[in-house]
VEXRO-197497 format. One record per residue: y, x, z of N, C-alpha, C in turn. Coordinates in steps of 0.02 Angstrom, whole numbers, plus 32768, in hexadecimal, padded with zeros to 4 digits. Example, Ala and Ser with C-alpha at 12.3 -4.5 7.8 and 13.67 -1.06 7.14 Angstrom:
7EE4829481867F1F826781867F5B82948186 7F90828281627FCB82AC816580028285818A 
//
This chain:
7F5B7A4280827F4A7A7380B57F887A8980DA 7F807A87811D7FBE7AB081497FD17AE68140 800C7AFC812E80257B388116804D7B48815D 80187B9C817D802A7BB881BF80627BD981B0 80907BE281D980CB7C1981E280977C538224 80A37C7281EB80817CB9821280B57CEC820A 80B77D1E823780E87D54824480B07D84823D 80C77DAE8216808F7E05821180BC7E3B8221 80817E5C824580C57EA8825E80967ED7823D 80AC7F03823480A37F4E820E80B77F84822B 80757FB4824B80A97FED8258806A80328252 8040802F82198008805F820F801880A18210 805E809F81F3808380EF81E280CC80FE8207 80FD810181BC8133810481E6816D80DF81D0 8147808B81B98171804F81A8815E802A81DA 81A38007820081867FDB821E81AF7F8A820C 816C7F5B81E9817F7F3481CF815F7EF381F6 81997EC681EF81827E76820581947E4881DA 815F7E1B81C2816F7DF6816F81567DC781A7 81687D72817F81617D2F8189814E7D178147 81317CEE8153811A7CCC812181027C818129 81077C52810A80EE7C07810980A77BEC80D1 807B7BFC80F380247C0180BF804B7C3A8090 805E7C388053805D7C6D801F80A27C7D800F 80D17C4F803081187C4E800D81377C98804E 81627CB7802281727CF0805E81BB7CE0806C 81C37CDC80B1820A7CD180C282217D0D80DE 82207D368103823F7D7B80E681F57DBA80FB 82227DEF80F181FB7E3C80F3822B7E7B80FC 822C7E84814482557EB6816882397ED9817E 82437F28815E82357F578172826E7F7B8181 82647FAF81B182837FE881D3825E802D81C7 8251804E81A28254809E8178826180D381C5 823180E981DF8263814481D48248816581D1 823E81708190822E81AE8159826A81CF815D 829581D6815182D28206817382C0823481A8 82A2821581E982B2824D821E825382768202 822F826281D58201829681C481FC82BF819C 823F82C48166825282ED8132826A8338813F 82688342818482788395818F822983B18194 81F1837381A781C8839981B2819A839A816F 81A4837E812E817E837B80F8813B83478103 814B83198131811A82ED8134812E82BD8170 80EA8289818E80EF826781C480E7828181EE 8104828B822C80E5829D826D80CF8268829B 809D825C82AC8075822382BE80AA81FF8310 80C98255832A80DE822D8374812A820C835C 81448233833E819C821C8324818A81D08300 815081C982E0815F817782C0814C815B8306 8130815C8315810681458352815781258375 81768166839081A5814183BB81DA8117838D 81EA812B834482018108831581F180A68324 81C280AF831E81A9805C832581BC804F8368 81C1806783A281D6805383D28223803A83E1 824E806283B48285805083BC8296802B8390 82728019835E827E7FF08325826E7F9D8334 82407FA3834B82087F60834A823B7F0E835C 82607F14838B82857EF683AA82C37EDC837F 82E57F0C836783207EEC832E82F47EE482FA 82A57EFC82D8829C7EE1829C82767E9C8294 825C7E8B82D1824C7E5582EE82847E1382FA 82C27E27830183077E00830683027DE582BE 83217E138298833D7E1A826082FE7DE6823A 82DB7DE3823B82A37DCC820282A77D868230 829F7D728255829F7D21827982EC7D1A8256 83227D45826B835B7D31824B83537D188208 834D7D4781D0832F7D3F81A2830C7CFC817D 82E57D0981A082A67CAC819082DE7C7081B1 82F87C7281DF83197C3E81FF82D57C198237 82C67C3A824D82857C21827382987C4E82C1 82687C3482E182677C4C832B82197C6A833E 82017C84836C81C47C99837F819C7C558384 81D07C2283A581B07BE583C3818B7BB3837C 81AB7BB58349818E7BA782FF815E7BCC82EA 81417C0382FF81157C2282E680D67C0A82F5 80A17C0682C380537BD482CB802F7C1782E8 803F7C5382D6800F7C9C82DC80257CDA82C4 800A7CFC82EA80317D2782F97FEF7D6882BE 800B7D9B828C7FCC7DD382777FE67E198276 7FBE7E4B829A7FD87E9982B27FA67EC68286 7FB47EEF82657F8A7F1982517F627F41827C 7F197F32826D7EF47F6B82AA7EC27FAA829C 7EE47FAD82527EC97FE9823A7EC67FF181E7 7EB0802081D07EBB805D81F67EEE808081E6 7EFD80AA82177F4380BD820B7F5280F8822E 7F84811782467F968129828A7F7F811782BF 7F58813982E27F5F811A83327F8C811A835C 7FB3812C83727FF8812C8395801080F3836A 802A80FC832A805E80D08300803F808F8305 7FF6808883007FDC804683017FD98023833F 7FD0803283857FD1802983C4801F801683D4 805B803183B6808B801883CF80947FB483B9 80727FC18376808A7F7C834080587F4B837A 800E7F6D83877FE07F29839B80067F2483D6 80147F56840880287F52844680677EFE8432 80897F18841280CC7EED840580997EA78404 805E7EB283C7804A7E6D83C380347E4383F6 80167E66841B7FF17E59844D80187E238485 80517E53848180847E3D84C180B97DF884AC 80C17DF0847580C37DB2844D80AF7D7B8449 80617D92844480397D518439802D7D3B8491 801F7D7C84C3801F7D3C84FF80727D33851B 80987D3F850980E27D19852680D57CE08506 80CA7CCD84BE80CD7C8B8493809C7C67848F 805C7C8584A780117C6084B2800B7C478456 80217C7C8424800C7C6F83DF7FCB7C9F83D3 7FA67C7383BB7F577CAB83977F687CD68378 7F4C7D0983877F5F7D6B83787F1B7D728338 7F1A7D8583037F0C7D9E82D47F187E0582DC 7ED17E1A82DA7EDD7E5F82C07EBD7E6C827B 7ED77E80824F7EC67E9E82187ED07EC281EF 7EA07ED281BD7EB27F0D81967ED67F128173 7EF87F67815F7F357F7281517F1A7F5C810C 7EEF7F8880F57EE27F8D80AC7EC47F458090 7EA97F1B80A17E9E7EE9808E7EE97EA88086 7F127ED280C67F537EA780B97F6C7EB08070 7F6B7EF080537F8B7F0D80157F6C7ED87FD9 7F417EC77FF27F177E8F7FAC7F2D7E3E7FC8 7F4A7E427FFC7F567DF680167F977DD68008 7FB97E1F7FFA800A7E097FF1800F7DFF7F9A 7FDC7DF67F757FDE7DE17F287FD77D9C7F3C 7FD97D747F737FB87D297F6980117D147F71 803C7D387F8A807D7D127F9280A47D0D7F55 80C47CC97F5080E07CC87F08812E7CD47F0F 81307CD27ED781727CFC7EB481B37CC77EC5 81BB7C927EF881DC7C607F0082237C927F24 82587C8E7F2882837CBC7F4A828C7C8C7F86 82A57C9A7FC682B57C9D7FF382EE7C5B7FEC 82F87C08801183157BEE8021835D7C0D8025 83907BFC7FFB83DF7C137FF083D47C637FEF 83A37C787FCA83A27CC97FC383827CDC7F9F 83A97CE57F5983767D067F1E83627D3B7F16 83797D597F2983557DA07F4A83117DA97F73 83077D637F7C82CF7D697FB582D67D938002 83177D928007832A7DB8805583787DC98040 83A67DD1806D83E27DEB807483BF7E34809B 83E17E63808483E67E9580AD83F67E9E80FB 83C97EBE811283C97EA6815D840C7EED816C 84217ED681BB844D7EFB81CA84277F108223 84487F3F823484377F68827183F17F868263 83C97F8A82B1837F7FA782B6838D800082B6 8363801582DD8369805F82FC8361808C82C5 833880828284832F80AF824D834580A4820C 836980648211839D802D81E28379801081B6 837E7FC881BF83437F8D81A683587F98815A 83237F76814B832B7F7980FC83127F2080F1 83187EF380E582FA7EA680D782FA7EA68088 82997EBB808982827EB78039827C7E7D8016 82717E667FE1825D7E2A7FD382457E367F7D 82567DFF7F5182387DFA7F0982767DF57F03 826B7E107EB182AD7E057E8D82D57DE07E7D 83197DC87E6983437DA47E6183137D7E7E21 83007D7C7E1382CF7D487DCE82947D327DE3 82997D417E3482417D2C7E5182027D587E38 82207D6E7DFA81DF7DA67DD981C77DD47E07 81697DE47E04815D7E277E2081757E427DDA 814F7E987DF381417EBC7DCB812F7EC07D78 80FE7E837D7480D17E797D4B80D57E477D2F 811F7E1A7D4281447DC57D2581037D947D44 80DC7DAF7D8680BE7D707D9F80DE7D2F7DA7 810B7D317DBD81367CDE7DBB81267CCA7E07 812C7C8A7E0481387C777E4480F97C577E55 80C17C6A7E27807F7C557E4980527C827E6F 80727CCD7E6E805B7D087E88802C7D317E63 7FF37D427E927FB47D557E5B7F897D237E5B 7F7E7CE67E937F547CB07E8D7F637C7F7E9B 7F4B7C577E537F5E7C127E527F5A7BE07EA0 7F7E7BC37EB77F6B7B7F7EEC7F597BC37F1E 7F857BEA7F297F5B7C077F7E7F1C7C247F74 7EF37C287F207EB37C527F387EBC7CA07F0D 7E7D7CBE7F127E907D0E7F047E567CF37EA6 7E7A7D167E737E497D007E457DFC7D237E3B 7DB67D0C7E127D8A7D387E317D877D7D7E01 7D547D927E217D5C7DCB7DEE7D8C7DFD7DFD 7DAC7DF97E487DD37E257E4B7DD57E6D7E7C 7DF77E9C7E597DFB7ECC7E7C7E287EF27E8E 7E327F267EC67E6E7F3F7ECD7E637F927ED0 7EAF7FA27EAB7E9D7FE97EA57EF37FF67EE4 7ED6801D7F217F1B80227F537F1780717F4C 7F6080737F457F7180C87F3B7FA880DE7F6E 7F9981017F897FE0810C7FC87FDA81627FDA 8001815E8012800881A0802C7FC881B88068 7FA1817780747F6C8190809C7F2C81648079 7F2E814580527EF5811980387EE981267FFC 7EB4811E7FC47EB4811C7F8C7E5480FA7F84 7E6380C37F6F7E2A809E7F757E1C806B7F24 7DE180537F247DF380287EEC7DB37FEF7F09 7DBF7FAC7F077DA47F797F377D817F5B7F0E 7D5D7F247F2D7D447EDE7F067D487EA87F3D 7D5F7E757F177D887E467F597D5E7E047F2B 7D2A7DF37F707D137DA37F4C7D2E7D7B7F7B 7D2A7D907FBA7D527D597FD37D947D82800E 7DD27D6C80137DFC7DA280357DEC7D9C8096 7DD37D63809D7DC77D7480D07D9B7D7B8107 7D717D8880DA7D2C7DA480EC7CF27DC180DD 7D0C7DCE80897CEF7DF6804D7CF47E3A8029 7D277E73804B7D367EAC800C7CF87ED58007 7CDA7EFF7FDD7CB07F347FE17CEC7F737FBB 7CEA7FA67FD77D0B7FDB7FBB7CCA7FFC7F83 7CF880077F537CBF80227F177CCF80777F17 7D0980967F227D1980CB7F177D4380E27F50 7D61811B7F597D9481387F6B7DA2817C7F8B 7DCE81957F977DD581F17F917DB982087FBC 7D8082407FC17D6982577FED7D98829A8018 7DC8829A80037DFC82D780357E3E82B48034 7E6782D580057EBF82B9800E7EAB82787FE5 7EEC82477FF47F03821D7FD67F2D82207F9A 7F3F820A7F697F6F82167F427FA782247F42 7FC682017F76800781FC7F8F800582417FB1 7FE382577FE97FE5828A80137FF082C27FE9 7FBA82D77FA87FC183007F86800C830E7F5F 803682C67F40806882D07F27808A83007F5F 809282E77F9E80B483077FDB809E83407FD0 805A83587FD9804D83A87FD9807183DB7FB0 806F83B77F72808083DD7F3680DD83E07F1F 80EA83BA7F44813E839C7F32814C83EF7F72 812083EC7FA1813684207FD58139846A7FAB 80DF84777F8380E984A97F60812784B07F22 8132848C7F1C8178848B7EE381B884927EED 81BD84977F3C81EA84827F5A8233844C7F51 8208841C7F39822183D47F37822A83A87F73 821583B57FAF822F83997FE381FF835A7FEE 81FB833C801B81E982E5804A821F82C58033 8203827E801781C08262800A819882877FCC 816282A97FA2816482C27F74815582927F41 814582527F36814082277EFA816B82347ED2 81B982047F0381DB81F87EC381F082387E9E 81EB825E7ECD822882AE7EB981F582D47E69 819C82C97E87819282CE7E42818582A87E14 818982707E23819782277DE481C682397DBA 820482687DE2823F826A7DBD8233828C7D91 822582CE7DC0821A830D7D8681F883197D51 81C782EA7D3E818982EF7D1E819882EB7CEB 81DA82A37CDA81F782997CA4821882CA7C89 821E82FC7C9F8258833D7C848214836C7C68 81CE836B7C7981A983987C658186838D7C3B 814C83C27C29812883A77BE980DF839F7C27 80CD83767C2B8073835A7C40803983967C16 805083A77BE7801583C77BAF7FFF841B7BC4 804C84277BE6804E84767BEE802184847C16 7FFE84697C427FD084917C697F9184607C7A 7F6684767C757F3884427C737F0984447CCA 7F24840C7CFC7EF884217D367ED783F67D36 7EA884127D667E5883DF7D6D7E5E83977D91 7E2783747D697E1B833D7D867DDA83237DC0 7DF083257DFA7DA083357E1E7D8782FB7E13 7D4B83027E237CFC82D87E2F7CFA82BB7DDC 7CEC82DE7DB47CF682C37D6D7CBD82E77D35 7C9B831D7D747C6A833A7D467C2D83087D4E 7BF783147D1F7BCB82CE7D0B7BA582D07D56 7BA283127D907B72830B7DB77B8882E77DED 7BC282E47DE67BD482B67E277BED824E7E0D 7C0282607DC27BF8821B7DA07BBA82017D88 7B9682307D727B5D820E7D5B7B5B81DC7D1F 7B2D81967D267B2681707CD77B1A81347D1E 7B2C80F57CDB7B3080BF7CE47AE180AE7D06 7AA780C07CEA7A6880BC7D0B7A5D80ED7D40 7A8B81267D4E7A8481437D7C7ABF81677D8C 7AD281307DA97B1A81517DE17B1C81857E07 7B4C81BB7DF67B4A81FD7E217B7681F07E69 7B6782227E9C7B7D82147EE17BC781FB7EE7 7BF982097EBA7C4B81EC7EA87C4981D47E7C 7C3481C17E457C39817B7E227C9C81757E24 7CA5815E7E3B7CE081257E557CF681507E83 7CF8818C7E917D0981B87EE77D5181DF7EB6 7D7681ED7EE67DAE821E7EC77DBC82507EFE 7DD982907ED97DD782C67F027E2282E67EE6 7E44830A7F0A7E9A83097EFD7E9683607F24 7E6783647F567E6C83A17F707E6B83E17F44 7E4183ED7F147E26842B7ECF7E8184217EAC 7E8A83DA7EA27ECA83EF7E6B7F0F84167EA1 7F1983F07EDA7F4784257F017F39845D7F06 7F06846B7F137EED84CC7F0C7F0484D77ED6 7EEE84BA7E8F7F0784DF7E4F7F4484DE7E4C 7F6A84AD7E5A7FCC84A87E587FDE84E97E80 7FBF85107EAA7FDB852A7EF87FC5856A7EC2 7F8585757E947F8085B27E797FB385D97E3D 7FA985907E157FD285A57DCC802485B17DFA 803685927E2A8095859F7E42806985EC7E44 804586137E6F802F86547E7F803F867F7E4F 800E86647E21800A86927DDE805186A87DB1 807486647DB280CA867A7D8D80EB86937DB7 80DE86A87DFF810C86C17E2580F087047E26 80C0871E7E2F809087597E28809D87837DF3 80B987547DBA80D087767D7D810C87807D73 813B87717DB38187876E7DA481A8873D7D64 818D870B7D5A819086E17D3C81C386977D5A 81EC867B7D4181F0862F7D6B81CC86087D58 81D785DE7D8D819285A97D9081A9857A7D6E 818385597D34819A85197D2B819484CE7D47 81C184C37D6F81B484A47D9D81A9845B7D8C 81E084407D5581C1840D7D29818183F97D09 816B84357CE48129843F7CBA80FA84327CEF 80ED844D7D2880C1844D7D5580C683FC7D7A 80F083E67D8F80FB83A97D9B80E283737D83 80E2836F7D3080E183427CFF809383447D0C 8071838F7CFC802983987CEE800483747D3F 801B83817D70800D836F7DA87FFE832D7DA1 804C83187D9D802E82C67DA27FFF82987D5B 7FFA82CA7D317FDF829C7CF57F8982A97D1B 7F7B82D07D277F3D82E37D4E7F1982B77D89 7F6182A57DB17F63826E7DD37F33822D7DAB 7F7F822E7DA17F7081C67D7F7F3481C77D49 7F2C82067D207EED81FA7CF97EAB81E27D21 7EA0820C7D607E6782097D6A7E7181C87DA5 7EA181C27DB37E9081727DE07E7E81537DA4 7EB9813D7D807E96810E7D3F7E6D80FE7D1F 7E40812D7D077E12813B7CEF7DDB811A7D1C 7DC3813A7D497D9C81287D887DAE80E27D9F 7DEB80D47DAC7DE680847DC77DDA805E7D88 7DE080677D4B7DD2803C7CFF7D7D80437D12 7D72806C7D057D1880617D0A7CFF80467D35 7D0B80427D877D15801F7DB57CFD7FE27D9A 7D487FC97D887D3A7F927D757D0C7F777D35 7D0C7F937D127CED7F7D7CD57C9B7F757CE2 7C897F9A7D137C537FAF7D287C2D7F6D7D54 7C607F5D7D7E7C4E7F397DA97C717EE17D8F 7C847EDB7D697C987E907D487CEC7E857D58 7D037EB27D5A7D3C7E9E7D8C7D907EA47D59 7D947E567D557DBA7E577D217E0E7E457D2A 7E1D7E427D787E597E407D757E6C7E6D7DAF 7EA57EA17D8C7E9D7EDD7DC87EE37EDA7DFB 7EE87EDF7E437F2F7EE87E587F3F7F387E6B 7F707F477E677F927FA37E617FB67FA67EA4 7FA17F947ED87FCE7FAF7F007FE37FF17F4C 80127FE37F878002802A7F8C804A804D7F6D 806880927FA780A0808F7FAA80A380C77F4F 808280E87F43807D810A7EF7808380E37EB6 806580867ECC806B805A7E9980B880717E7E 80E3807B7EA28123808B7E92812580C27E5A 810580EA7E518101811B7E2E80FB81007DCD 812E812C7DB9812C810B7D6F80F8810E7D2A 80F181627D3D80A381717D13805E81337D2B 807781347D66802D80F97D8E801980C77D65 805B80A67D6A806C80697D52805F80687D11 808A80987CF0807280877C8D803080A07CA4 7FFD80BD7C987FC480D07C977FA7809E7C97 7F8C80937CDA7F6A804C7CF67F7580137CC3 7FAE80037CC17FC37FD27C7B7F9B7FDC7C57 7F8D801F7C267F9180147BE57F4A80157BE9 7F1F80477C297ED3803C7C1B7EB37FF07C2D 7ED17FD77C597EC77F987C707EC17F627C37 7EFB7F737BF67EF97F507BD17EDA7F547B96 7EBD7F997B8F7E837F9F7B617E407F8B7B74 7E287F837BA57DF47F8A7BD37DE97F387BED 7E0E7F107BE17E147EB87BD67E2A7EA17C27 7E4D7EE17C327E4E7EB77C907E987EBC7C97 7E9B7E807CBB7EF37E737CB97EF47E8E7D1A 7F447EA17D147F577ED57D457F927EA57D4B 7F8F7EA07D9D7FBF7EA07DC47FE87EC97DE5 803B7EBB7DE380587EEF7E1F80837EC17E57 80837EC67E7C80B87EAC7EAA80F67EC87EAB 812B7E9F7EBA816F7EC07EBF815A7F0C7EEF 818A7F427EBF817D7F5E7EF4819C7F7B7F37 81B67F417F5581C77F377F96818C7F227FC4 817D7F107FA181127EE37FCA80DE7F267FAB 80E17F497F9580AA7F807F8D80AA7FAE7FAB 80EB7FC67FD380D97FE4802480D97FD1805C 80C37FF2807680B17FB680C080EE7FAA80D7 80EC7F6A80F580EC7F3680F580E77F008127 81137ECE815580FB7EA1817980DB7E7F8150 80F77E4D811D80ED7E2880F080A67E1580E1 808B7E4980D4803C7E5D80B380157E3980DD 80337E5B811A80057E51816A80027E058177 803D7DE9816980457DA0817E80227D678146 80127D8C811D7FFB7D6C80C47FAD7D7B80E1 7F9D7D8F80DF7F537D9F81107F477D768140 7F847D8A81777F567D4781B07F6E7D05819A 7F8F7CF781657F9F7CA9815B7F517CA58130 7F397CDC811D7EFC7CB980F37ECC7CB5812A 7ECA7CD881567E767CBE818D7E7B7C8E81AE 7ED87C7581B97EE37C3881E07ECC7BF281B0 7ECE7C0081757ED27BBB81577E8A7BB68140 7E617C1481347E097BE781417DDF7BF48186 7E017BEF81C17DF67BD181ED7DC97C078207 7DF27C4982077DBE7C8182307DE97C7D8276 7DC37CA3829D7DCC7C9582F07DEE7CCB82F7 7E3D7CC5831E7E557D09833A7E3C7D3D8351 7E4F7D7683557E3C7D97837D7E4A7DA183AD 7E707D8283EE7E847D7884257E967DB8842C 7E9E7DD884827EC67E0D84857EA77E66849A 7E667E3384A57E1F7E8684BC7E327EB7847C 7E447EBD844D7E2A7EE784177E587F218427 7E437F4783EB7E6C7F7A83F77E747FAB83B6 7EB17FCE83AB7EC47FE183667E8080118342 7E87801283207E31804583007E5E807382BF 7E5A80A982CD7E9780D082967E6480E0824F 7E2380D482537DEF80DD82307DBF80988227 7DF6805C82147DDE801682147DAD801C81C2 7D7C7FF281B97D527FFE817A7D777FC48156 7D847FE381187DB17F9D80F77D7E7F5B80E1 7D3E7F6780FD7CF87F2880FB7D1B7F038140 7D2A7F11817F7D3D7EE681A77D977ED18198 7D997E9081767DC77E6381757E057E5A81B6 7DDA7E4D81D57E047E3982167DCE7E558257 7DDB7E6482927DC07E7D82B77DB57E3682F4 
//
């Protein structure tokens, strides 16, 4: 089978990434970050990434052809994320795509972000031609490139090796994906990637990620709030305070013969209210806050109840090999958790390096190399970004 060189751009948030790839093998993944200029404001501001990608797009677009050793003119196809995402942030990336594919007259691919996140398990663990790193560190770009790749041992996360998550280019069956980020938190069933997901679950208010942010703010831990309480958590005790886990009472889970309205739904909004009360209450009392203790309990609250919920998920629905990804996969409680229920529960878990579990060109380009090679039809250039894309439509 012809193995396409596809170029994927990324720009849903406030990464703006362009990965290459050859069918599954990844020849690089350059992103440009600025999360920096959104850290005074304790979050994203939709117009500052917005123009972020504008000044970025151009050197991170250099740098990654540099990178691969390839030219535009080598490229078989071209894939842009078209949702959902940002609207501004996403309109700059398609705009870019757009204007690409007719200078080069290469077939334009739009597709989904979140389905990319399950597409970039098909690339294997092979490192990069004279680069074991899978990328040299890129240099210049307006928000300062970063060129991600796999590790010096080719290993993901999870010692996939250099066959990825699926053998020969396919996705194995039975599989599902649980994506955790700062605006998504979903858990999938993928029969076929490119033209098959059904979403089984996912948060009806904040995201996981968003919430860490919320709560890193009440603690005053600062942007980004993951890692800052990844850190801290380890310094606290998890036990000291016990906060809630939403959608977990039987009326909204229900029974296996009768599924309640969340089943599989997660809710993050009730536990930030409780984090925002108990800081109240020790301050009310002239007390200090324990800022560790509260941290630890926060996030064990977290990862319990994704875990929990995406294990039944699966168990429920046959689904026996799971992928974790999604910019929180980063997160360390995540990670052991998921492990250890995954591995009681008979379902083997994937992680991707996690340089490929936040967005991402890479993902994007691992995606459209899969609709190019089963022979779905571009989407030429009418379309248009959808910031509220359904992760059921594949490609638009």
């Amino acid at each position: 089978m012809h193995q396409p060189l596809v170029l994927g751009i990324e720009s849903s948030c406030d990464e703006t990434g362009v990965g290459i790839v050859r069918g599954t093998t990844l020849l690089t993944n350059t992103v440009s970050s600025s999360m920096d200029e959104h850290v005074r404001f304790g979050g994203v501001i939709p117009e500052i990434a917005s123009r972020a990608h504008l000044d970025a797009f151009v050197p991170t677009l250099q740098e990654a052809l540099h990178e691969a050793g390839v030219t535009l003119e080598d490229i078989d196809a071209i894939a842009v994320t078209s949702g959902p995402g940002l609207a501004g942030a996403l309109m700059v990336g398609v705009c870019a795509a757009k204007a690409l594919a007719v200078a080069t007259g290469k077939p334009l691919y739009a597709i989904n972000h979140l389905v990319a996140h399950v597409g970039v398990g098909l690339l294997d663990g092979k490192p990069v031609a004279g680069n074991p790193d899978g990328g040299a560190p890129a240099s210049g770009g307006a928000a300062g490139l970063a060129s991600a790749g796999l590790g010096a041992d080719g290993l993901g996360a999870d010692g996939l090796g250099a066959d990825g998550l699926g053998a020969d280019g396919r996705l194995p069956e039975n599989l599902g994906a649980l994506l955790v980020s700062g605006g998504h938190t979903e858990i999938l069933r993928i029969r076929r990637i490119t033209d098959d997901v059904e979403m089984l679950g996912s948060t009806i208010d904040d995201a996981a990620g968003e919430a860490y942010d919320k709560v890193a703010r009440l603690l005053g831990l600062g942007y980004p709030g993951g890692p800052a309480i990844d850190k801290l958590a380890k310094q606290g005790n998890a036990k000291a305070i016990r906060f809630p886990r939403g959608l977990t009472q039987p009326k909204y889970v229900g029974t296996v013969e009768e599924p309640g309205p969340h089943r599989y739904d997660w809710s993050f909004s009730g536990l930030k209210t409780a984090v925002a009360r108990c800081v109240e209450q020790f301050e009310a009392r002239g007390e200090d806050v324990p800022v560790a203790d509260i941290a630890a309990a926060f996030q064990e609250a977290v990862v319990d109840v994704i875990t929990s919920k995406a294990v039944l998920a699966c168990r429920e629905n046959g689904i026996t090999e799971l992928l974790l990804g999604g910019g929180v996969a980063a997160n360390s409680r995540l990670r052991e958790l998921t492990g250890q229920r995954c591995s009681a529960a008979g379902i083997t878990l994937h992680v991707p390096p996690l340089s490929l579990c936040t967005d991402n060109g890479a993902m994007v380009a691992a995606l459209g190399a899969q609709l190019v090679m089963a022979g779905i039809d571009p989407s030429g250039v009418a379309f248009a970004p959808d910031s509220s894309l359904p992760v059921t439509t594949v490609s638009v």
